[in-house]
N, C-alpha and C positions, 0 to 999 in steps of 0.2 A: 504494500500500500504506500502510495507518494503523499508526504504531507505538504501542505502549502503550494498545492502547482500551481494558482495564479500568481504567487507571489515568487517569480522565477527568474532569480538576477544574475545567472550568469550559468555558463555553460560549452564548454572549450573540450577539444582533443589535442590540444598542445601541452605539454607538460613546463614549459615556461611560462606560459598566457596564463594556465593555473595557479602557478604557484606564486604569482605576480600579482592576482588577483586576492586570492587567501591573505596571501601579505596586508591588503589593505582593509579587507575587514574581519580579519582574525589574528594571525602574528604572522610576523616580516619571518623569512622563513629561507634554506637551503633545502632544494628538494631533489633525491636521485630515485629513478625510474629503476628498479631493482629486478621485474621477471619479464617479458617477452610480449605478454598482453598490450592492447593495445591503450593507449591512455585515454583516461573520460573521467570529466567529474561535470557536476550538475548543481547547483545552488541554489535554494530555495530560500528566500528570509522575510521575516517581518515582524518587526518592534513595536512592544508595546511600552508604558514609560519607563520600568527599569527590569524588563525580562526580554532579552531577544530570544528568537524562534527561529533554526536555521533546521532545513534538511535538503543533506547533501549525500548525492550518492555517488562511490568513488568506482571505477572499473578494475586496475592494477593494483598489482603491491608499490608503493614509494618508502624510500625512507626520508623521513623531514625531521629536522632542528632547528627550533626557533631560535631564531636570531637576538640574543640578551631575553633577561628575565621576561617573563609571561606579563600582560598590561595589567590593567587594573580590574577586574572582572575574574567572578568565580563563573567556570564553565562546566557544566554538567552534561554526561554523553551516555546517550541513552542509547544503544545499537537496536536498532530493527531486525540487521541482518550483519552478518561478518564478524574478524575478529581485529584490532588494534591494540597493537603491544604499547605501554605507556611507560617512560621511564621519566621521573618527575624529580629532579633535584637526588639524580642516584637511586631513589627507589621503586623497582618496578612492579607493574599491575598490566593486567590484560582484560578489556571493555570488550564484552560481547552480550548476545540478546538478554541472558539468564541475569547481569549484575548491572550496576551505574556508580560510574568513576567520577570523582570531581578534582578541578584543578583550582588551585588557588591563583592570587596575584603573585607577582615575584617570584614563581620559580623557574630553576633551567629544565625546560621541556626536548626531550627525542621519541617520537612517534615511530615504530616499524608498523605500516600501514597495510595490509591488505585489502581487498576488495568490501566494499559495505555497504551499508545504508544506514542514516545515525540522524536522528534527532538531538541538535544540540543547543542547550540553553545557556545562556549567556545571560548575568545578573551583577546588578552592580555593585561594587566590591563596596563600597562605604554602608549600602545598605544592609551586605551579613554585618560588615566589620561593628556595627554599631548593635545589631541585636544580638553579635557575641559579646559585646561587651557589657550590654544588659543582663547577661546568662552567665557570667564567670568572671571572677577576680583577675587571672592572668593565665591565659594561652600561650601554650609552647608556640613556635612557626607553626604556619598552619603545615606545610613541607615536610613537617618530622612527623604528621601523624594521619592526615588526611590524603585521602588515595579511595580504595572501596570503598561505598558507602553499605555500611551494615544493612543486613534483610531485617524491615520489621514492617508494621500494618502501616507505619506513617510512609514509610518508602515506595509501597504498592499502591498505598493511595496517589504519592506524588506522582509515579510516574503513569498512573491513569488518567489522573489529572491533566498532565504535562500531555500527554497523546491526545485525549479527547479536547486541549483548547486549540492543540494545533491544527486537529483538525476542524472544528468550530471555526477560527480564524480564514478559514478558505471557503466558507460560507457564504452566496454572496448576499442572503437575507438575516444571518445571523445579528444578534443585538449584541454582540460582542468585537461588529467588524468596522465599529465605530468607536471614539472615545464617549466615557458616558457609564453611569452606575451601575450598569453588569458586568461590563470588560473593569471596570475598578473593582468589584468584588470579586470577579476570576481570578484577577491579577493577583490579588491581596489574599486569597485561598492558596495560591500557589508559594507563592513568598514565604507563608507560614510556615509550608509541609519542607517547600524544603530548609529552612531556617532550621527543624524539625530535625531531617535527616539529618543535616551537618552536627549537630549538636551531640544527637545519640553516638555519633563518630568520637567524640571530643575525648580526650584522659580525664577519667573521672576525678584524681585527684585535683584538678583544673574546676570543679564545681566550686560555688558559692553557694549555699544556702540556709537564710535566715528566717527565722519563725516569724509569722506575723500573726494579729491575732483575727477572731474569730470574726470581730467586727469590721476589719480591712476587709477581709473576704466579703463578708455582706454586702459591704457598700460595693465593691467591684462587679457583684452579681447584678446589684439595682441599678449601677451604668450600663451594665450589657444589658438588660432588659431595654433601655431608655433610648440605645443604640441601634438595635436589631437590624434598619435598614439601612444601616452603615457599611462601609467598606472596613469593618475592626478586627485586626486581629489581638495577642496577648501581648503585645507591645502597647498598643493603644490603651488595652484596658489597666497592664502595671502604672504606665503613664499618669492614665487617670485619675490614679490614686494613690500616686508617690509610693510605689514599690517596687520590687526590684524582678524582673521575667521570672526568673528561675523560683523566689521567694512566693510568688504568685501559684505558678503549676504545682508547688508542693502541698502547699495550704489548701489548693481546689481540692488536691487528691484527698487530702486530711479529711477535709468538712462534705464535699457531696459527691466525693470518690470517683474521682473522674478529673481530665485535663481542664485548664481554661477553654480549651476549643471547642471539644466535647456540649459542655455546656454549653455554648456558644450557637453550636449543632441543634441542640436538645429547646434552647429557648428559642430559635428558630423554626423548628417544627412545631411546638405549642404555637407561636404567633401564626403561624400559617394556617391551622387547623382554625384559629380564633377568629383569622378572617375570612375563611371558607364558611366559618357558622354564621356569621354576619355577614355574607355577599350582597350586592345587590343586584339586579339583571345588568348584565355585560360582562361580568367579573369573571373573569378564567383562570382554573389551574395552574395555567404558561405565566398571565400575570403574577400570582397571586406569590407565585415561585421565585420568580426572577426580582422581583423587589426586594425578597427579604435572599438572594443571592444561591440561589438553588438553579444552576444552570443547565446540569444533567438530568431531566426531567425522568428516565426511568430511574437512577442512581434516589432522586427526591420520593417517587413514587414510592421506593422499599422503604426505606425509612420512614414513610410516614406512615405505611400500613404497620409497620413494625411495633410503630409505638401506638397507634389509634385503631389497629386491627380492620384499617378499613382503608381505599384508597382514596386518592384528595379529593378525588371524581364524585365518587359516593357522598363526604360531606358536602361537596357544593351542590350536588343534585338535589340534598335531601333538605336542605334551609332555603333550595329558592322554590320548591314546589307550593 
C-alpha cells in the first residue's frame, strides 16, 4: 500500500539526483550504489505543524552517511516493507516491518540500505526535548540509549495511529487535509503516543517522580473535563496545574488507576455518549466524534460500545425518535 500518493515530490533513477535531493530535505549525505539493481526511489511528503509524513520507496541496496551530526529532528521509521541496517553514533539496530527505530538530533548516522518501503516521521526536536524535560530530572545523550523502541500497547497504538493519519492525509475530503480542530487533535494524539514511546525507552534510573496530593489530581481531572474539545494532551493538563508530566501519570494511576490519557479517553467517550443523548435533528455520529477528537470512527465505535454496550448509532437513534 502507497501512503501519500498525491503528495508526490520527487522521484528519480539517478543515484546522484537522489541523493542530492535527500540531502535537502532529510541529511546532506554520501551515497554508494552497493548491488546490481537498478536504482529508484520515490518520495512522498506532507507536513503538518510539527510532524512531517514522508513515504518513500527505495528499489536497491545503497550505503549512505550522513554528512556531520543528524539536524534537529527526532525521526521515526516505520518499515512497510524491507530491511535497513542503522548504525547510530556506533550503535547498531536493524528497522524492519515487525519493530520502529528512532533517531535522535546530533548523532553520527551510517545507513546499509536495502530495498523498502518506510513510512517516516519527522518531529520537532525542541518539542520531545521539552516534554522530556517535563518527564525527568536529567537524561543520558539521547545516543547512548535510544535506538529500538520497546513493544508495548502505546507503541501499537502509535504506529496505527501514525499509518491511518497518513493515510487520512491523502484524502481528498478528509477534515484532517486542512489546518483546523481535527488535524490539531490528530496531530496532538500522535505527539502524545509517541512522546509515550520514547519515554518507556528512557533508563529508568533517569525518572523523577514526586507525590502530589489527592486534591492536584482532582482539580486536573475538573480541567480535563472543562477541556474535552480541546486539542490536550498530559503536558497541557500538568501545565495547568503546576505539576510536573511524570508527577501527574503517577498520581492518575494512584487515584483512578489509569494514565492521564486514559482518562482523557474515558471523559471523552462519557461526553460523546452525553451529546448523542441530547442530539438535536442534524447531529451525527461523524460530528459528534470528530469535535471531541475521535477520528477513526470504527476505532470510536468499539470503544464506545465497550463502555455503553451499545453503539453511538443506537444512542443517537434512540433520543431523536
Amino acid at each position: 500500500m502507497e501512503f501519500l500518493s498525491r503528495h508526490r515530490i520527487f522521484a528519480s533513477d539517478d543515484l546522484d539526483e537522489g541523493a542530492h535531493f535527500a540531502g535537502q530535505v532529510w541529511e546532506r549525505n554520501r551515497s554508494v550504489k552497493t548491488d546490481k539493481l537498478r536504482y529508484g526511489i520515490r518520495w512522498n511528503q506532507v507536513g503538518l505543524d510539527n510532524i512531517g509524513f514522508s513515504y518513500i520507496e527505495h528499489d536497491c541496496a545503497v550505503d549512505l552517511t550522513a554528512q556531520g551530526p543528524l539536524s534537529d529532528h527526532f525521526r521515526i521509521f516505520l518499515n512497510a516493507d524491507g530491511i535497513i541496517d542503522h548504525r547510530v553514533d556506533g550503535r547498531e539496530f536493524r528497522s524492519h516491518p515487525t519493530n520502529t527505530i528512532v533517531h535522535s538530533p546530533g548523532a553520527d548516522l551510517h545507513l546499509d540500505i536495502r530495498p523498502f518501503k518506510l513510512l517516516l516521521l519527522t518531529v520537532d526536536g525542541e518539542l520531545i526535548n521539552n516534554a522530556m524535560r517535563e518527564r525527568f530530572r536529567k537524561l543520558p545523550p539521547y545516543s547512548n540509549w535510544l535506538g529500538v523502541l520497546p513493544e508495548s500497547a502505546s507503541l501499537q497504538t502509535m504506529r496505527s495511529m501514525a499509518t491511518w493519519l497518513a493515510h487520512e492525509l491523502d484524502q481528498p475530503l478528509s477534515p484532517l487535509g486542512t489546518s483546523g480542530k481535527p488535524r490539531q487533535h490528530a496531530e496532538r494524539l500522535l505527539t502524545s503516543l509517541i512522546v509515550e514511546c520514547i519515554t518507556a525507552a528512557s533508563p529508568v534510573e533517569a525518572e523523577r517522580v514526586l507525590a502530589i496530593s489527592h486534591e492536584q489530581v482532582q482539580r486536573a481531572a475538573e480541567w480535563i473535563d472543562a477541556h474535552l474539545s480541546d486539542a490536550i494532551g498530559v503536558e497541557e493538563v500538568a501545565a495547568a496545574v503546576g505539576i510536573g508530566v511524570r508527577s501527574l501519570q503517577m498520581s492518575f494511576k494512584r487515584v483512578f488507576g489509569c494514565s492521564p490519557s486514559e482518562h482523557i479517553m474515558a471523559r471523552r467517550l462519557d461526553e460523546a455518549y452525553r451529546r448523542l443523548s441530547n442530539a438535536t435533528q442534524g447531529s451525527t455520529v461523524t460530528s459528534v466524534a470528530t469535535e471531541l477528537g475521535f477520528f477513526e470512527l470504527g476505532r470510536f465505535a468499539t470503544r464506545y460500545r465497550e463502555r455503553f454496550a451499545e453503539p453511538p448509532s443506537a444512542t443517537l437513534s434512540k433520543h431523536l425518535c
